[in-house]
KOLROKE-751863 format. One line per field, with one value per residue: residue number from 0; residue in three letters; z, y, x of N, C-alpha, C, O in turn. Coordinates in pm, whole numbers. Each point is the difference from the previous one (the first is absolute). Layout:
BEGIN
i [NUM; ...]
aa [ALA; ...]
nw [Z; ...]
nv [Y; ...]
nu [X; ...]
caw [Z; ...]
cav [Y; ...]
cau [X; ...]
cw [Z; ...]
cv [Y; ...]
cu [X; ...]
ow [Z; ...]
ov [Y; ...]
ou [X; ...]
//
This chain:
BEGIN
i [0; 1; 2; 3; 4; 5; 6; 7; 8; 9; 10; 11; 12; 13; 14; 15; 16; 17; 18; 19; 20; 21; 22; 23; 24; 25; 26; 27; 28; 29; 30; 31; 32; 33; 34; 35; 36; 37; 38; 39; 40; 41; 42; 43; 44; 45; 46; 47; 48; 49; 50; 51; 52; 53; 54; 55; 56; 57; 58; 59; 60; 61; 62; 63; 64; 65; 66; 67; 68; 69; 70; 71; 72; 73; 74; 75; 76; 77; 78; 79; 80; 81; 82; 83; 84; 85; 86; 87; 88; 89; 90; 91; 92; 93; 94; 95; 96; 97; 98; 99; 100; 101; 102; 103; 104; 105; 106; 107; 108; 109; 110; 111; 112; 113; 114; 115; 116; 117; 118; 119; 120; 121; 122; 123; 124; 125; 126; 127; 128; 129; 130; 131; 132; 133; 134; 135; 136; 137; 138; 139; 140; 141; 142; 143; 144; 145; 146; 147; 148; 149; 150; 151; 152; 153; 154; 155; 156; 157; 158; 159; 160; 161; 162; 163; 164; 165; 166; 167; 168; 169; 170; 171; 172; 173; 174; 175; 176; 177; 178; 179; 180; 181; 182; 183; 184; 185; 186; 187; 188; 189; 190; 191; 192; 193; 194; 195; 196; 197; 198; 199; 200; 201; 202; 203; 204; 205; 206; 207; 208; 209; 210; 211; 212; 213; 214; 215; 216; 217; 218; 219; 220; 221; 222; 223; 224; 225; 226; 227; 228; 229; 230; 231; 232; 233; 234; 235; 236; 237; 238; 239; 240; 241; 242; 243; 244; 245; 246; 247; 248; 249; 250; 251; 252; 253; 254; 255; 256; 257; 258; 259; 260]
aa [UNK; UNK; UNK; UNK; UNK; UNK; UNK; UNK; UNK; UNK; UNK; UNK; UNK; UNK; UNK; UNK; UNK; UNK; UNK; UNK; UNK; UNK; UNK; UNK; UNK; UNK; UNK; UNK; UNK; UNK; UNK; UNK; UNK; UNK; UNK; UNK; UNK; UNK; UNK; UNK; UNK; UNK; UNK; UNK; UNK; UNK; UNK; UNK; UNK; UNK; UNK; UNK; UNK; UNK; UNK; UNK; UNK; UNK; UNK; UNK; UNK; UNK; UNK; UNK; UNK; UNK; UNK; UNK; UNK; UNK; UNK; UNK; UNK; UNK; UNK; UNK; UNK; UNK; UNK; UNK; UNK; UNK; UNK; UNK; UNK; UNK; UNK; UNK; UNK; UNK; UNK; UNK; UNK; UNK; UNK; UNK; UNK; UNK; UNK; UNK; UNK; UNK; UNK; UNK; UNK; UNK; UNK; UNK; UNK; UNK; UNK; UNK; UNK; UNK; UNK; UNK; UNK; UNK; UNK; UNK; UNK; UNK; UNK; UNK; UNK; UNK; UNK; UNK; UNK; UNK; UNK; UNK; UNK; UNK; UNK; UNK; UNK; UNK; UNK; UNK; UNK; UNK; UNK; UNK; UNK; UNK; UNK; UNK; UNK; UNK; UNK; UNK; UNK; UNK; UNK; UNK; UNK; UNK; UNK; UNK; UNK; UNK; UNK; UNK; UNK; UNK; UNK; UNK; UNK; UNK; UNK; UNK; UNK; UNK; UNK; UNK; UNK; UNK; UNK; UNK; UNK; UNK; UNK; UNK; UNK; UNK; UNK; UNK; UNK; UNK; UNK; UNK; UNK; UNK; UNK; UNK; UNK; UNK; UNK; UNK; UNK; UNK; UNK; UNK; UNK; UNK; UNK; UNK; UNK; UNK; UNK; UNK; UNK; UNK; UNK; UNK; UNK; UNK; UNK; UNK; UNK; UNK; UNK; UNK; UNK; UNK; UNK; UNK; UNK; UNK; UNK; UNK; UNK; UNK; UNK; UNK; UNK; UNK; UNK; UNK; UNK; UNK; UNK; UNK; UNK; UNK; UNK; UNK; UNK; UNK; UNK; UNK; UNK; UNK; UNK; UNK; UNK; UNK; UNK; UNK; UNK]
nw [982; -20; -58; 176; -84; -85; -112; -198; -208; -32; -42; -253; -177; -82; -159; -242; -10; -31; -171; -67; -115; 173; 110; 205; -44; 117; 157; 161; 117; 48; 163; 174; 187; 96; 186; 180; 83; 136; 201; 114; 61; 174; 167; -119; 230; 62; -206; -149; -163; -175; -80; -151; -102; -154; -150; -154; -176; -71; 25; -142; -38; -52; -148; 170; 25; 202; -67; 19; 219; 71; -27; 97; -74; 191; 156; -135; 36; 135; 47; -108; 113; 205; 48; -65; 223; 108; -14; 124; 102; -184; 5; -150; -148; 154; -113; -121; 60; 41; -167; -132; 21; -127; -199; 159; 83; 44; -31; -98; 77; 73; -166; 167; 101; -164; -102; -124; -217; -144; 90; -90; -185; 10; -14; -192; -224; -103; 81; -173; -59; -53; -116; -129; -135; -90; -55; -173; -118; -84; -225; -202; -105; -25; -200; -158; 65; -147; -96; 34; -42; -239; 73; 55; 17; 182; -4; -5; 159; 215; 125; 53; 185; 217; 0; 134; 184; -16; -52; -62; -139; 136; 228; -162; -18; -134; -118; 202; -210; -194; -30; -143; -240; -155; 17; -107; -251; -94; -73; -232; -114; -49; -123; -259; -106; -126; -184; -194; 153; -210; -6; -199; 25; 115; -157; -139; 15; 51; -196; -167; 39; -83; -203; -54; 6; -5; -201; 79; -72; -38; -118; -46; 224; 131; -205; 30; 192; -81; 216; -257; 194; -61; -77; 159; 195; 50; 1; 180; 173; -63; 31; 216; -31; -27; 133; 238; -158; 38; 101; 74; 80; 11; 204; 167; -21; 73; 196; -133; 117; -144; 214; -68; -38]
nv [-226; 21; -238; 178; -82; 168; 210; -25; -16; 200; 177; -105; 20; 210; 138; -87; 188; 203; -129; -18; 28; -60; -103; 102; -199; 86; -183; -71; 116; -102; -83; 41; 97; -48; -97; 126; 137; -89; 9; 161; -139; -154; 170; -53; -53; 174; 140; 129; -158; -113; 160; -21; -73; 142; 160; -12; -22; 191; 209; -206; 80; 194; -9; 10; -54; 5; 133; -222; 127; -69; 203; -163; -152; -7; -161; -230; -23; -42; -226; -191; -22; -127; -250; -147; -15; -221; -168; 83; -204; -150; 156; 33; 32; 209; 164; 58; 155; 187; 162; 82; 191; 186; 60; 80; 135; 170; -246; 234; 42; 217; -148; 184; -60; 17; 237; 41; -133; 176; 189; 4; 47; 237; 166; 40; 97; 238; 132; -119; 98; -123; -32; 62; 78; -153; -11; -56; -166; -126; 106; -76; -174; -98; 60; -116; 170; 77; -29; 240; -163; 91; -234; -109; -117; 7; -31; -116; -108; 38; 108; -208; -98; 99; -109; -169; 4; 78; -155; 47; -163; -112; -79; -189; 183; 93; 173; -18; -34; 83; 236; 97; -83; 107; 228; -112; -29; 210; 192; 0; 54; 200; 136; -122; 145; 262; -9; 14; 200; 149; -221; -70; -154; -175; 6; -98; -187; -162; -154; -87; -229; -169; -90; -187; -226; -129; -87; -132; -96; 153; 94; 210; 120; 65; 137; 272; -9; -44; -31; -49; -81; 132; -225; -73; -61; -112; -186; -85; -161; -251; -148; -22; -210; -109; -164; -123; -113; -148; -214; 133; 232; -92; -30; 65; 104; -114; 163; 117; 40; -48; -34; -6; 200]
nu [1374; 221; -86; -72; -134; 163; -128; -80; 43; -41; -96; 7; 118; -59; -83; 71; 145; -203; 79; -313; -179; 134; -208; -21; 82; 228; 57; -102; 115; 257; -20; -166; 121; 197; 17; 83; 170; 65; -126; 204; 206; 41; 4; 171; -16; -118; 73; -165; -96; 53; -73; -131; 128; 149; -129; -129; 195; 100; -92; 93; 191; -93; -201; 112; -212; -23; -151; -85; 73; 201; -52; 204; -110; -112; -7; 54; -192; -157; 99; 25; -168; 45; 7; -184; -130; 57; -180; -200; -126; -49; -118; 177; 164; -33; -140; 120; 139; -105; -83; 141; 117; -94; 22; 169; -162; -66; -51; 133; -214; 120; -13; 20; 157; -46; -91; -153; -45; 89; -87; -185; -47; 14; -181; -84; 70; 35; -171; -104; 204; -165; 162; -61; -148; 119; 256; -109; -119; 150; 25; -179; 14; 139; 103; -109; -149; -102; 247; -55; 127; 26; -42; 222; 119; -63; 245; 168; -123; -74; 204; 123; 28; -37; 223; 39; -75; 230; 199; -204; 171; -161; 99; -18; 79; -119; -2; -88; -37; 61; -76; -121; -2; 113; -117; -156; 147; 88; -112; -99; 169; 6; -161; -40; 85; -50; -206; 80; -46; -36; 102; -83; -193; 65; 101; -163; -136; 98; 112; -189; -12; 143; 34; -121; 5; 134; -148; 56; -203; 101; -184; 107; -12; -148; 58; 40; -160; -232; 58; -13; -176; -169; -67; -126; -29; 205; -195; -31; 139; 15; -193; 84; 100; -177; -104; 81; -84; -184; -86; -126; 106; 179; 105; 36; 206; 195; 49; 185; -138; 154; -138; -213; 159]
caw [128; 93; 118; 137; 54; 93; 113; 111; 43; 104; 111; 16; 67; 193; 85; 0; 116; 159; 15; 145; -86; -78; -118; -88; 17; -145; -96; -26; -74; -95; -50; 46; -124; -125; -30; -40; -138; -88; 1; -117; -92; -77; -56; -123; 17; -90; 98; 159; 73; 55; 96; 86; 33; 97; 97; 117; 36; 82; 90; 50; 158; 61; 149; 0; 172; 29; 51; -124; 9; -58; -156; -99; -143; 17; 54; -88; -123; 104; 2; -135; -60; 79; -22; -111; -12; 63; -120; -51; -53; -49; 53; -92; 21; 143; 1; -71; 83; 148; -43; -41; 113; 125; -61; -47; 118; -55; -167; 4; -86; -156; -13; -92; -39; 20; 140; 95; 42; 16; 150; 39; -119; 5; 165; 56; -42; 29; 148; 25; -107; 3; 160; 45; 42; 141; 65; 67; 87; 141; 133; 85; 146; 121; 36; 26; 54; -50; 56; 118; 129; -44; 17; -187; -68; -48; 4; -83; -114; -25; -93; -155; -61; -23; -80; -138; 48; -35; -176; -89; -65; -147; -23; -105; -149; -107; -83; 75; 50; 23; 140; 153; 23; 25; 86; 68; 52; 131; 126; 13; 14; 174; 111; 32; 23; 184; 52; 40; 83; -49; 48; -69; -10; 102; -9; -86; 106; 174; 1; -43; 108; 146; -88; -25; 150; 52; -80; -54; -129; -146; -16; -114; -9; 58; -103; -36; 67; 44; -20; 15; 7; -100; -120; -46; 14; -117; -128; 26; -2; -182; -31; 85; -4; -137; -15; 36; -93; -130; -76; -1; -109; -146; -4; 39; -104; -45; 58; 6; -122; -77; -60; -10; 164]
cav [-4; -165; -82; -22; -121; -24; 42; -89; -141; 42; 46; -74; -53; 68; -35; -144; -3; 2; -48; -59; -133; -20; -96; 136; 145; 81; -51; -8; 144; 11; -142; 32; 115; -58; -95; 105; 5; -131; 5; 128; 32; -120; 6; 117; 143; 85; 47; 63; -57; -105; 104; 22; -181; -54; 92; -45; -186; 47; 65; -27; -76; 101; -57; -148; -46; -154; -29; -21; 22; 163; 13; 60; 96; 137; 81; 71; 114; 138; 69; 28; 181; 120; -41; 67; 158; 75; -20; 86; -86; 65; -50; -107; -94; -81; -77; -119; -52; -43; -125; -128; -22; -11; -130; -114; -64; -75; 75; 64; -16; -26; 13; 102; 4; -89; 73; -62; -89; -49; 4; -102; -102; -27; -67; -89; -67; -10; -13; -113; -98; -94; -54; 140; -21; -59; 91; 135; -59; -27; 77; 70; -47; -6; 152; 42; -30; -136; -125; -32; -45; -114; -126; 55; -51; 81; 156; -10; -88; 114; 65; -85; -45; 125; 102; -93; 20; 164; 78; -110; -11; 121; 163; 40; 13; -134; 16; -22; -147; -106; 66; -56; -144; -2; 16; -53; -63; 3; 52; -140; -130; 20; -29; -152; -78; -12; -21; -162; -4; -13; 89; 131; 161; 45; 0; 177; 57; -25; 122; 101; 59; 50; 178; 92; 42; 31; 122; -89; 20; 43; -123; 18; -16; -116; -70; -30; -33; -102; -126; -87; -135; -48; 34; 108; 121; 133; 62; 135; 104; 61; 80; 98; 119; 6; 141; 91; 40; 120; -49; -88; 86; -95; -109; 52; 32; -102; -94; 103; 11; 140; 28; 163; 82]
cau [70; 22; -97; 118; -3; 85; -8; -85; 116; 132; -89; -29; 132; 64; -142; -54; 48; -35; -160; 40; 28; 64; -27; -66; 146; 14; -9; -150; -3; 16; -66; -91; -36; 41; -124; -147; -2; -13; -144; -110; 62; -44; -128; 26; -32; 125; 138; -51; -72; 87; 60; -90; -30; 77; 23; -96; 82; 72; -106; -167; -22; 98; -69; 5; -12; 40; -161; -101; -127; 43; -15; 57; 7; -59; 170; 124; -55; -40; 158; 79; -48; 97; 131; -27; -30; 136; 83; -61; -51; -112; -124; -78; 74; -24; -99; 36; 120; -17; -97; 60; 53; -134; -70; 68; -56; -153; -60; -136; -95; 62; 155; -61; 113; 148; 82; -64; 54; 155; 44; -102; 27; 137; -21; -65; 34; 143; 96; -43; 26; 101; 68; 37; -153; -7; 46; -58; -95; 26; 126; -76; -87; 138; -35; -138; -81; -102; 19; 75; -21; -63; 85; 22; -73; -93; -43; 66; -100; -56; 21; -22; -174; -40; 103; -113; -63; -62; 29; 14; 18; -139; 20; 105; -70; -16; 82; 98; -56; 143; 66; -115; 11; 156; 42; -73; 26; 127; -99; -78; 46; 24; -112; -7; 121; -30; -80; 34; 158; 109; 159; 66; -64; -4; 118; 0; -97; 72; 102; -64; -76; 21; 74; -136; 32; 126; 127; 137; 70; -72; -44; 127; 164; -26; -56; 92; 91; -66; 26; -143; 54; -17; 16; -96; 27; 70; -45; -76; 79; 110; -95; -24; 97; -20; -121; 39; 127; -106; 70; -133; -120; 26; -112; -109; -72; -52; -157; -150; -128; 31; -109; -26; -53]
cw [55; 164; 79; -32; 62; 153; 70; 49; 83; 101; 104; 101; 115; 74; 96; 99; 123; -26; 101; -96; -102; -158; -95; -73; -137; -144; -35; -49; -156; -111; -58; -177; -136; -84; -61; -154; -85; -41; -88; -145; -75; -8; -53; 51; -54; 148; 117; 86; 87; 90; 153; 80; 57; 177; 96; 70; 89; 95; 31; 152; 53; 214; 0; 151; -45; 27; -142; 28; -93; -137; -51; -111; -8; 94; -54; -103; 88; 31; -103; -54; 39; -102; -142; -48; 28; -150; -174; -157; -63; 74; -81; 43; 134; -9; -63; 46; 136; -64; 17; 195; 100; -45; -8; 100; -46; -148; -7; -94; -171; 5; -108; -120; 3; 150; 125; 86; 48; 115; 63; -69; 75; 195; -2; -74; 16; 128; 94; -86; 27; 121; 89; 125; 131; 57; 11; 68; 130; 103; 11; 96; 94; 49; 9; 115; -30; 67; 144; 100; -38; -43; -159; -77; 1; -10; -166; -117; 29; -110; -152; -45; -9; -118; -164; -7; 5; -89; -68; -89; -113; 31; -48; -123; -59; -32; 76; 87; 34; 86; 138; 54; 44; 144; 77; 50; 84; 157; 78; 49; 121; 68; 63; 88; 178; 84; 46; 27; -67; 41; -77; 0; 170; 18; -46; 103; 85; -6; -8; 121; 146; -55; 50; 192; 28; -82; -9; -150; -87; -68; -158; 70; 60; -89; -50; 55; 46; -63; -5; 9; -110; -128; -42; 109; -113; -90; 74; 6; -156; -53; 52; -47; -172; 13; 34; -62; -126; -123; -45; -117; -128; 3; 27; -158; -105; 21; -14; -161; -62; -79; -27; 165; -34]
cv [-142; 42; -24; -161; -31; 38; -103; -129; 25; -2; -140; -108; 8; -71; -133; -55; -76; -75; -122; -161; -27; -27; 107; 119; 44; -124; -52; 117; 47; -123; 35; 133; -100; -90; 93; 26; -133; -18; 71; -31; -109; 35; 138; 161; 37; 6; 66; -60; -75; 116; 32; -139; -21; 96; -73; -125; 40; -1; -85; -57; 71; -13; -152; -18; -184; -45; 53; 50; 161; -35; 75; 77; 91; 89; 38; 38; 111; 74; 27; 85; 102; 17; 104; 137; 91; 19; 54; -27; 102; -71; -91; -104; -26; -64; -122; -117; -19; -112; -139; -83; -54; -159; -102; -126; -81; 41; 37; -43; -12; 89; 112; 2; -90; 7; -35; -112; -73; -50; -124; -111; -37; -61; -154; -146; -16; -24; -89; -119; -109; -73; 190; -26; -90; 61; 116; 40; -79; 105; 152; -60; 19; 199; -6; 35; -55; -111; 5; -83; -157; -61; 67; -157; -8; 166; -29; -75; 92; 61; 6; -20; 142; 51; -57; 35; 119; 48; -163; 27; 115; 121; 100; 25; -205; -5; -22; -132; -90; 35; -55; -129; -34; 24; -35; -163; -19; -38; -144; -110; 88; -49; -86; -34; 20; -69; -175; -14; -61; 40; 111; 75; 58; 17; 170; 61; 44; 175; 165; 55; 48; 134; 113; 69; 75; 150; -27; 77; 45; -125; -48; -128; -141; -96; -86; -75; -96; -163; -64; -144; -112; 52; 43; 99; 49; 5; 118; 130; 112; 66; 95; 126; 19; 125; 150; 85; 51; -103; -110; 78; -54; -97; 52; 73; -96; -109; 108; -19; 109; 19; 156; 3; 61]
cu [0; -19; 132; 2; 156; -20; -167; 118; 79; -106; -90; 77; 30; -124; -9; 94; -29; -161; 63; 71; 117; 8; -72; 149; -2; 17; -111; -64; 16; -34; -118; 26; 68; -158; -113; 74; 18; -116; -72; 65; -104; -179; -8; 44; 192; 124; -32; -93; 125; 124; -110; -44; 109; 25; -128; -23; 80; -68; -113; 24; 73; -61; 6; 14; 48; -144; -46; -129; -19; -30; 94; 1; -86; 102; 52; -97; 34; 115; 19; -70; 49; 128; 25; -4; 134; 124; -6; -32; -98; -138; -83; 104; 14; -107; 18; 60; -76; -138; 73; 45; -133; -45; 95; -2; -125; -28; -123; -63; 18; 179; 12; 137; 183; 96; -110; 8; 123; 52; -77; 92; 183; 39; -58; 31; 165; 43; -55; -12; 144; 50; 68; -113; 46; 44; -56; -115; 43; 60; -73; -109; 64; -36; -119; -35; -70; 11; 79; -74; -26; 105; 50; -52; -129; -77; 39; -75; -83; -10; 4; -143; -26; 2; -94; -151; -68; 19; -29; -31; -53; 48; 105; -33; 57; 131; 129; -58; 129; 98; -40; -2; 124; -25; -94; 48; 93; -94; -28; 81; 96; -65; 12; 145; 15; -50; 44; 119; 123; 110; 25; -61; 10; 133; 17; -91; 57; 78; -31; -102; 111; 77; -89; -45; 118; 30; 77; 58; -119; -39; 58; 86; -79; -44; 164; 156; -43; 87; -49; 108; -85; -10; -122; 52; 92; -40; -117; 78; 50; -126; -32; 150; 12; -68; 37; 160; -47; 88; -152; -67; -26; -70; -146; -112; -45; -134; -129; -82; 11; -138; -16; -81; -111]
ow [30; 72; -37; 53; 74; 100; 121; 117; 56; 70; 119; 112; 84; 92; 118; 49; 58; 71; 52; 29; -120; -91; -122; 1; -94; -116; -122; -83; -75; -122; -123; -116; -98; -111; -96; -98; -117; -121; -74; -95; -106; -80; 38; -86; -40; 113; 110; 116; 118; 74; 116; 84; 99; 105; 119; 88; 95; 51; 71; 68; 59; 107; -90; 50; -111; 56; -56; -75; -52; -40; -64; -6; -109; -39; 7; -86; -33; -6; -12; -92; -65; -55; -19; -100; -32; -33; -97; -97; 54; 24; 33; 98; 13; 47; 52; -11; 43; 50; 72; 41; 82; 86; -78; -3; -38; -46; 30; -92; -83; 73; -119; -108; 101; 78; 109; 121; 75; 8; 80; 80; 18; 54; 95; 65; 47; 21; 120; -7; 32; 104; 109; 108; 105; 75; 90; 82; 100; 123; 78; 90; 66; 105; 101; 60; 74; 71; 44; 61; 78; -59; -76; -40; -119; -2; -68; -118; -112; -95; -77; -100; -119; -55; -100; -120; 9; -36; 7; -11; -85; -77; 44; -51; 53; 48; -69; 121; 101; 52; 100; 120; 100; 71; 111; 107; 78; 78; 111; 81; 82; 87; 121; 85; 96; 109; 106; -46; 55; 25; 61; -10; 7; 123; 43; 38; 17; 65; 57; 24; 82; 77; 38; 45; 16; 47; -79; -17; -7; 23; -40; -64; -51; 42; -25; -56; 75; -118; 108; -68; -11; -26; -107; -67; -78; -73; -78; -58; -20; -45; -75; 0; -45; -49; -70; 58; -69; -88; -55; -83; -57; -88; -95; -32; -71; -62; 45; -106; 44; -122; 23; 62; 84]
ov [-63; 97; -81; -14; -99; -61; -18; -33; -92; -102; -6; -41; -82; -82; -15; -111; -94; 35; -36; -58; 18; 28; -7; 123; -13; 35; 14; -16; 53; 14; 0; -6; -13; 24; -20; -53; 15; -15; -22; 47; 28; -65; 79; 85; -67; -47; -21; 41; 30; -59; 19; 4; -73; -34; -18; -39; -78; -113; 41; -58; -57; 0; -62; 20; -48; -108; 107; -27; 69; -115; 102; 108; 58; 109; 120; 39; 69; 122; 123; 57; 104; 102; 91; 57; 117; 67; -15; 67; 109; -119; -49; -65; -120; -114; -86; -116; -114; -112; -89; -109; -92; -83; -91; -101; -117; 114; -60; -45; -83; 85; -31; 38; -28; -76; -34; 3; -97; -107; -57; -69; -112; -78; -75; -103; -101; -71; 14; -84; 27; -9; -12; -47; 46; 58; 78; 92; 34; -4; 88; 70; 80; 32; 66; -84; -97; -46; -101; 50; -93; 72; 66; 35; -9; 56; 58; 21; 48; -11; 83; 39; 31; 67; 61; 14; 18; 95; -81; 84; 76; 95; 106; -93; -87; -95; -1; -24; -69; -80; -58; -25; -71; -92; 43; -53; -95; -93; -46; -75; -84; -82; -9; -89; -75; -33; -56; -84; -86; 120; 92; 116; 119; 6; 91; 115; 119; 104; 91; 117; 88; 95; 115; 113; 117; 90; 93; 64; -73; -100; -114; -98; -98; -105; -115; -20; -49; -35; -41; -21; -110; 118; 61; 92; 77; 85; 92; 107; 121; 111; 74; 123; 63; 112; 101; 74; 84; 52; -108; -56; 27; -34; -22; -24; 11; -89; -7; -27; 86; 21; 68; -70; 65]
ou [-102; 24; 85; 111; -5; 39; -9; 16; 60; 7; -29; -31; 37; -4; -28; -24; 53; -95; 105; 105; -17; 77; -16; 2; -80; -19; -4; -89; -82; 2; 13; -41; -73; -48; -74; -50; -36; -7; -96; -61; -57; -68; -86; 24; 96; 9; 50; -4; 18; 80; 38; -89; -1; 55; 28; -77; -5; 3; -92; -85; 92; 61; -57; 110; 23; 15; 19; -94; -88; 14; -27; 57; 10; 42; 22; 79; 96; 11; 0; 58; 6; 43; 81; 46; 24; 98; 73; 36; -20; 19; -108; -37; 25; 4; -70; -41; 22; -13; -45; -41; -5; -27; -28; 71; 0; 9; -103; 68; -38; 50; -4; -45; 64; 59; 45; 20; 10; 61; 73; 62; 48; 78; 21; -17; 52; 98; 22; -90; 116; -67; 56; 34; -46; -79; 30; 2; -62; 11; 36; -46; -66; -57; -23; 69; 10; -89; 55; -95; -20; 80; -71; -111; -31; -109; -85; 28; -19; -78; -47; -59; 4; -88; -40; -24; -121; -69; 92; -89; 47; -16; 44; -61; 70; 62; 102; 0; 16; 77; 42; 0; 3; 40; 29; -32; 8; 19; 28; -54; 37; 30; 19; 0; 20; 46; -26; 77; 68; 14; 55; 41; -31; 4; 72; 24; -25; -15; 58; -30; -27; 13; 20; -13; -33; 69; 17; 103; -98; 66; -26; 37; 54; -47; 35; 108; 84; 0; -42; 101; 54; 24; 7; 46; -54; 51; -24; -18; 9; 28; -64; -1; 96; 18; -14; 80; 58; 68; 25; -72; -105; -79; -75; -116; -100; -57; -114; 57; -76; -1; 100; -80; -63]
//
């Protein structure tokens, strides 16, 4: 018997509607589940693991507040068992699927399975990878409570340094050492660039954060409709819409360690 996964994508969809974070929507969503199966495909699990990776890539941020005090991904495990049960999921595979969702927030102790990890690996390396990563980190500080009240440039080097600071480097299996570096150095040289009041990187700052205030635009179309006045801005911009077009997976596999899992 095949896995609803049209009926979680449809359901999903509607949902992602009414969250509070833009930057949290149905396309970070589907991003999020594509990456999870990429994850389970490249650390060996089969057709149904990588079915089950993309259904809980769907759902890991079905709870998403705009306040980091909240522990998201125990919300959306706790919902998506409902979600699940409505959907009349077997109790081995929700358990599976809400494991993966509950842990894609913080890494647990040990990584029991492919499908396990996927959702962690695809949140944290794919949807914080590359020049994508500025625009989207700036224009969620802007929605945070976290940073209301606080000046945007430094609510904005905040955040960056944070963002370094709490997932480094070691907390990636090995074998995705060259993933990680690719995208540690996008991170890194933002940082810097913010940090020493560059025209292009505040140029991508300015826009993404006041989007991010206002709602204005989905953070797809504010990528895609962003006029960069320099020439490192449109090379961030052409990597950001590389990515967000699923035109990077080629390369990317190329930076992984086809070691044994």
């Amino acid at each position: 018997m095949g896995l609803p996964i049209k009926g979680i994508d449809d359901f999903v969809r509607k949902e992602s509607a009414s969250l509070e974070t833009a930057t949290h929507n149905y396309g970070h969503f589907k991003r999020v589940a594509d990456g999870a199966v990429w994850f389970v495909r490249v650390l060996g699990g089969g057709a149904r693991e990588q079915q089950l990776a993309c259904i809980a890539g769907l759902l890991h941020d079905i709870v998403r507040p705009a306040d980091e005090r909240v522990d998201h991904a125990v919300a959306s495990a706790e919902r998506s068992r409902r979600i699940l049960q409505r959907f009349k999921f077997s109790r081995e595979d929700t358990d599976a699927i809400v494991e993966a969702i509950h842990d894609h927030r913080l890494q647990p102790a040990k990584w029991k399975s492919p499908l396990h990890q996927s959702v962690y690996l695809a949140d944290k390396i794919f949807e914080q990878m590359g020049a994508y990563l500025i625009f989207r980190r700036c224009m969620y500080v802007a929605e945070s409570v976290t940073y209301k009240g606080v000046p945007m440039k430094e609510a904005i080097n905040r955040h960056f340094a944070m963002r370094i600071e709490r997932i480094p480097k070691d907390a990636f299996p090995k074998r995705f050492s060259g993933l990680v570096n690719y995208q540690y150095e996008w991170l890194t040289n933002a940082q810097k660039a913010l940090s020493e009041n560059r025209a292009w990187a505040w140029d991508i700052a300015k826009v993404s954060y006041e989007n991010g205030r206002s709602h204005g635009k989905g953070l797809e179309e504010l990528i895609l409709t962003f006029e960069p006045s320099h020439p490192e801005a449109a090379r961030v911009k052409a990597e950001a819409v590389e990515y967000l077009e699923g035109r990077k997976l080629k390369f990317f596999e190329s930076l992984v360690l086809y070691s044994s899992y």
